[in-house]
N, C-alpha and C positions, 0 to 999 in steps of 0.2 A: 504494500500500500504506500502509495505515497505521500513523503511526511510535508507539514503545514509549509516549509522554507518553499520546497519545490512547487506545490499549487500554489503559492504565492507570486513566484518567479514566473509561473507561466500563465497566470492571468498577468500580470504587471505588461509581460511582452504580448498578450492579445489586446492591452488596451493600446499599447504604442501602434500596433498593427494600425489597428480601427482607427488613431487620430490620424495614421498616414492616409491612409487609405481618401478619410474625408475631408483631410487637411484642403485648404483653397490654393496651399502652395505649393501643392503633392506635382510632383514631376511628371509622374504617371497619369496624372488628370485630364481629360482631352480637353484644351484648350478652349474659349470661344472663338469665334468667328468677328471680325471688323471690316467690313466690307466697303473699298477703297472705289469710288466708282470714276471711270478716266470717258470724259467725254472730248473725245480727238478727231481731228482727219485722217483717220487712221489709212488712208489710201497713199498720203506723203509723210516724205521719211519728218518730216516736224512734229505730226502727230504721233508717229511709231514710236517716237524717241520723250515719249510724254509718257507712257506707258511701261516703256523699257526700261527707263529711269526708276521710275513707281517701281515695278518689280524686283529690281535687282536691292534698291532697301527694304521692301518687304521681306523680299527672305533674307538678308543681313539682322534687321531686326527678329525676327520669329525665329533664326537659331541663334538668335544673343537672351532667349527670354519671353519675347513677343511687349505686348504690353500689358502692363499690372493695373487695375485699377481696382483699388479695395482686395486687395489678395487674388484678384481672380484674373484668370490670364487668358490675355486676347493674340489672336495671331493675327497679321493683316492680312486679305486676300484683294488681291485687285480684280478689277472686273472693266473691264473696255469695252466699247463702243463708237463704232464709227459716224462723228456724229457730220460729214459731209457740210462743215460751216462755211468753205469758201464758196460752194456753189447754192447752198438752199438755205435759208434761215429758217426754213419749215422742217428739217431734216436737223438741224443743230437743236430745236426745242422738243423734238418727237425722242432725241438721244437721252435729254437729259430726265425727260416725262419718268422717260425706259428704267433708264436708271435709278429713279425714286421711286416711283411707284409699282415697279413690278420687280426691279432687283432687290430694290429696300436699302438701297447703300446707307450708310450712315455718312460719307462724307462724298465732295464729288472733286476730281482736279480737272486740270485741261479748259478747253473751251482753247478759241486760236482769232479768229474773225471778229471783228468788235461787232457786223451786223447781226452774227447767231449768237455774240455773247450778251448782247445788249438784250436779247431777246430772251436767251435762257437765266437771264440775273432775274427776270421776273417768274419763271417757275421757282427757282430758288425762295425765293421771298414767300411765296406763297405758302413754299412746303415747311421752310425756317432750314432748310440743312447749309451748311457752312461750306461754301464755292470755295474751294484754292485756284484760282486761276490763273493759269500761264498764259496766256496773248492776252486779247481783248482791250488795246491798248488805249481805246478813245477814255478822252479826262473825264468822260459824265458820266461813263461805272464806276467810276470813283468819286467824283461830285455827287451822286446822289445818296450815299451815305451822309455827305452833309447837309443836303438838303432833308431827309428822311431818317435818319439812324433807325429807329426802331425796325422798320423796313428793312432796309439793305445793310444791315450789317453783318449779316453772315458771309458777307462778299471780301476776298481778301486776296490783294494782288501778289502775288511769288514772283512779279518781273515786273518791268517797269512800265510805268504809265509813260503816254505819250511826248508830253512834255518836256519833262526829263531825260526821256528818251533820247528826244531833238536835240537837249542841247549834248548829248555824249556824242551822238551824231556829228554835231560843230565841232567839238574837242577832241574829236580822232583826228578833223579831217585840216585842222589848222597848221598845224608843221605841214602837211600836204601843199595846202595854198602858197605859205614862204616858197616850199621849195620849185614849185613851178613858176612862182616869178623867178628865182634865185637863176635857174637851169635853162628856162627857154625866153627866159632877157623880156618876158610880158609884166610892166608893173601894173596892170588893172586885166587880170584873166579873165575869162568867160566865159561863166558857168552857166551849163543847162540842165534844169528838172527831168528826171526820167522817174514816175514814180505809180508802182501800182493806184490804179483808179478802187481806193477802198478809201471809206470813213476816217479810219484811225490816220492818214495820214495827212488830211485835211490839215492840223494843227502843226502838222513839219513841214509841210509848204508854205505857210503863212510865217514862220521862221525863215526858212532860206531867205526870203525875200529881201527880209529883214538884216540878218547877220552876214551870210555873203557879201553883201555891200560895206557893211561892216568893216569886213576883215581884209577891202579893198579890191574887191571881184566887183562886175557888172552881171546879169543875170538877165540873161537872153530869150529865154523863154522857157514854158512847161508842157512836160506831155505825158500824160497818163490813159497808159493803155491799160486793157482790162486783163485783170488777172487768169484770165481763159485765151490769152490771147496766144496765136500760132506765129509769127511772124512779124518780127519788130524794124523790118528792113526800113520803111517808109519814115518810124521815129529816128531811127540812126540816120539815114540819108537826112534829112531833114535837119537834124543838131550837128552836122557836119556841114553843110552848105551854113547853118549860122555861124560857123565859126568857133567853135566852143572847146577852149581849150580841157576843160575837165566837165563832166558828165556825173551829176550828184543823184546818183540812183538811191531808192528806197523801194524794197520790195519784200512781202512775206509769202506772196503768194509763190502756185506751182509754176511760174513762168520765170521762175528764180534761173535756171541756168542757161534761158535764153537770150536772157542778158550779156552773159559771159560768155557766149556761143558766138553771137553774131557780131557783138563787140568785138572781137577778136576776127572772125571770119572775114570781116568786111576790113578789118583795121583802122575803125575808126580815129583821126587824128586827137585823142581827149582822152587825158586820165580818166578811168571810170570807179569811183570814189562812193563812198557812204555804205548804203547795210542792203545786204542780198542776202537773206536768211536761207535759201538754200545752197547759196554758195560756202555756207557754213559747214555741212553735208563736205565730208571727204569724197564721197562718187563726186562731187562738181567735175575733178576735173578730167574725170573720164567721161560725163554726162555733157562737155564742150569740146569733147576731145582735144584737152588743151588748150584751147581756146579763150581760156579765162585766164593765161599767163600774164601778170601784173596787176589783174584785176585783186581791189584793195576793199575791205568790208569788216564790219564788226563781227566779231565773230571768237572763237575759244584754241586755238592752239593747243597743243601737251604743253602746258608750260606750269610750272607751279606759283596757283596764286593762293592756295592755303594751304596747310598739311593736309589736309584731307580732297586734294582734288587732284593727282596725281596717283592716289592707288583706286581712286573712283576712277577714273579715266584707262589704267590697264586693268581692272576689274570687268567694266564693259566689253572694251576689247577681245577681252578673254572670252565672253558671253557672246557678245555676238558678232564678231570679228567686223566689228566696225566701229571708228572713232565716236564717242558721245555730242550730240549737238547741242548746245546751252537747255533745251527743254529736257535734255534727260536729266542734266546735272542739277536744275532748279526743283524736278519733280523727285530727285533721287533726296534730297536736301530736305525739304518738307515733310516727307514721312518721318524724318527724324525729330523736328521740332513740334510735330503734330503730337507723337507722342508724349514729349515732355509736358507739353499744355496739358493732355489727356491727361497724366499720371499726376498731374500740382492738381488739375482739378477737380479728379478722383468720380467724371463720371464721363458721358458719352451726350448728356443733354447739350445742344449749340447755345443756349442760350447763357446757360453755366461756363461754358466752356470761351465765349468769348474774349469778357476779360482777359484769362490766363492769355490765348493767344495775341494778344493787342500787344501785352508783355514782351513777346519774342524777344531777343538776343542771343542769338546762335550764329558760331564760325563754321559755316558751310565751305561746298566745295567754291561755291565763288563767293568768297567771304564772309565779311560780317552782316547778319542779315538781321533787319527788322521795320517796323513798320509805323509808318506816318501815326501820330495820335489823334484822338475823337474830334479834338478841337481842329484841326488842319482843314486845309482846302478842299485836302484831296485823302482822306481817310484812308486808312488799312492798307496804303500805295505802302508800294517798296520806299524806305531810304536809298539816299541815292548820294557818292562822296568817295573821297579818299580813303575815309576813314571806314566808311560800311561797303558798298558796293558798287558796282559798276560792270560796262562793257567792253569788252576788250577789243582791239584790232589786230588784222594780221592782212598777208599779202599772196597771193598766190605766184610763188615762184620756182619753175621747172618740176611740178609734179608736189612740193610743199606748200602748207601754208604756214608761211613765218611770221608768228610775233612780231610788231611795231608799235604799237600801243595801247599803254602808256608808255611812254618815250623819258621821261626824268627831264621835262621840259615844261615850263610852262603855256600855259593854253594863251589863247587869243585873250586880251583883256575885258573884248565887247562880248564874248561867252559869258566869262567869270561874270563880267557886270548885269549880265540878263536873264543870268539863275542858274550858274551852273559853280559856283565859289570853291578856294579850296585849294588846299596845294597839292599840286598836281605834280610840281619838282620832285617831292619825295617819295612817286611812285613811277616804278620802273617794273616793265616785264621782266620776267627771267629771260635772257638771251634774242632782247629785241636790237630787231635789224632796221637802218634807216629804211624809210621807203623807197622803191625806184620810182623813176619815172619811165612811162616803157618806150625800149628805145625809138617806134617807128614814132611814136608821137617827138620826140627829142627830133629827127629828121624831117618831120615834117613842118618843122614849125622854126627848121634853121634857118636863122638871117632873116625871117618874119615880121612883122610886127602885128 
């Protein structure tokens, strides 16, 4: 028979059993579910890479732990949908409908087009679920937070608003400007608009107009073609007979590497300068087949701009043998401070969960990240600076795209002065390169005036 020590000893170990067993922090416990919803264009690599970013922290986070809230442990799953926002805004609100109402997400990222995102910020409101949105750049998704707060504030930019946008835009492209007076002997250049016909860019054309002149250029004219469009001969013909020594392109749409296609094809005489979002995309420059050699754009490099975006960058790589474009690394970024908000605020409600997120301050992979306060113009918008974040430049040269800015230079003064401030001296890429100018425009324009 066995004596009182031993039944003692082995009820003691059935009760430890049973607290493991039903512990909320038991190992063994199947997890729950947080269901990450990606509303993209998932037809272009800008949208895939909104998705692929989400993923690859997802499962980073869910084998570090997942997320804890109140003991209980959540895994994240993402869930995509192709929400076709450059061509339908009927198609961008039916994705995110999809997504809330019949997937049940609890949170939603992505959105890219400001005309489907403008549209789906009001399913959002409706439902109360908390938008992290990568494009959607125009200022009144972010201005109607201050006009409305109780409304839109579930609305929270992960990239930058228009605005500011523009002026990073200016600040890439100003050592550009010098050095084309400098090199082809023009003290007053002349600059022409080449710029997708979309909303969000409405408010960077009415800059150009403005700072180019500024920074001592003339500005010759504008031409915006539509982001469907096959064929840009007629705009390039066109801003060549005017004379234009550099070409200030802005585009997000899928007509991004036609740009750097027929720029190059044709040889047009004009640096082609500013942000091609698909030229961001490593295929560019098999997608121009080389074609896009000198062509200059905002855009992310390998280059390291925090500890953590360099093993982000051959992590993807490794994943899906293709470089990260700025939406995976922003989408990859946010699941991580998503969670910290989740775990301070200890539940999943949006409305609870707010505040915490308003808080941000996280060194992501592109920096220090946080966000505009309640009182601002422009609410829940990215910070934008030296010190928090920004957009990088590079150049497309013989099959690379090299680093050039930030350059450890300062910007134009009439930028700094019209809202872009900041020392800019004390930020420098890792292993940035001057810019070229490319040689056929340097020949075309010898002994010129």
């Amino acid at each position: 028979m066995m004596d009182n020590f031993q039944s003692s000893f082995l009820f003691l170990i059935f009760l430890v059993a049973v607290a493991v067993v039903f512990s909320p922090f038991n190992a063994y416990a199947a997890p729950k579910t947080m269901k990450i919803g990606v509303s993209a264009p998932l037809k272009f690599a800008i949208g895939q890479h909104i998705a692929k970013g989400a993923e690859v922290a997802a499962d980073e986070i869910n084998a570090a732990g997942g997320v804890v809230i109140k003991g209980e442990r959540y895994n994240y799953e993402v869930i995509a949908v192709d929400d076709n926002c450059f061509l339908s805004v009927t198609d961008a609100v039916s994705a995110i409908e999809r997504l809330i109402t019949v997937k049940k997400v609890n949170f939603v990222l992505g959105g890219y087009s400001s005309q489907g995102t403008l549209a789906q910020q009001e399913v959002m409101a409706d439902n109360k679920v908390i938008y992290l949105a990568t494009g959607g750049t125009h200022p009144e998704l972010n201005a109607r937070i201050a006009k409305n707060y109780d409304r839109y504030k579930y609305w929270f930019r992960i990239w930058v608003c228009s605005t500011p946008q523009a002026f990073n835009y200016f600040a890439q492209v100003s050592s550009i400007v010098e050095k084309v007076k400098s090199e082809l002997g023009i003290p007053k250049p002349k600059v022409a608009l080449l710029m997708d016909k979309a909303i969000w860019i409405d408010p960077i054309g009415a800059l150009a107009k403005k700072l180019f002149p500024a920074m001592g250029c003339e500005v010759i004219g504008e031409w915006r073609p539509s982001v469907q469009a096959t064929n840009l001969t007629a705009e390039f013909s066109a801003i060549k007979s005017a004379g234009a020594h550099m070409i200030f392109q802005v585009s997000a749409g899928p007509i991004g590497h036609l740009y750097g296609k027929q720029w190059g094809e044709l040889k047009i005489p004009a640096c082609l300068i500013g942000v091609n979002v698909e030229a961001n995309d490593f295929s560019h420059w098999d997608g121009t087949r080389g074609m896009c050699n000198y062509e200059e754009t905002s855009g992310y490099p390998r280059v390291s701009f925090s500890k953590k975006s360099l093993p982000f960058w051959d992590k993807f790589v490794k994943r899906y043998n293709e470089p990260p474009m700025y939406t995976a690394s922003i989408n990859y970024d946010v699941l991580f401070y998503l969670k910290d908000a989740i775990e301070k605020a200890g539940t999943l409600n949006s409305d609870a969960l707010i505040p915490f997120l308003e808080k941000t301050d996280y060194l992501g992979t592109i920096r220090r990240i946080a966000f505009t306060p309640r009182n601002h113009a422009r609410p829940h918008d990215l910070m934008v600076g030296p010190d928090y974040t920004f957009m990088f430049a590079g150049q497309w040269r013989d099959g690379k795209f090299l680093p050039i800015w930030p350059n450890g230079k300062d910007i134009h003064p009439a930028i700094a002065a019209a809202g872009f401030p900041g020392d800019w001296k004390k930020i420098k890429l890792e292993g940035a390169v001057e810019y070229q100018v490319p040689p056929w425009v340097k020949e075309f324009w010898k002994g010129k005036k």
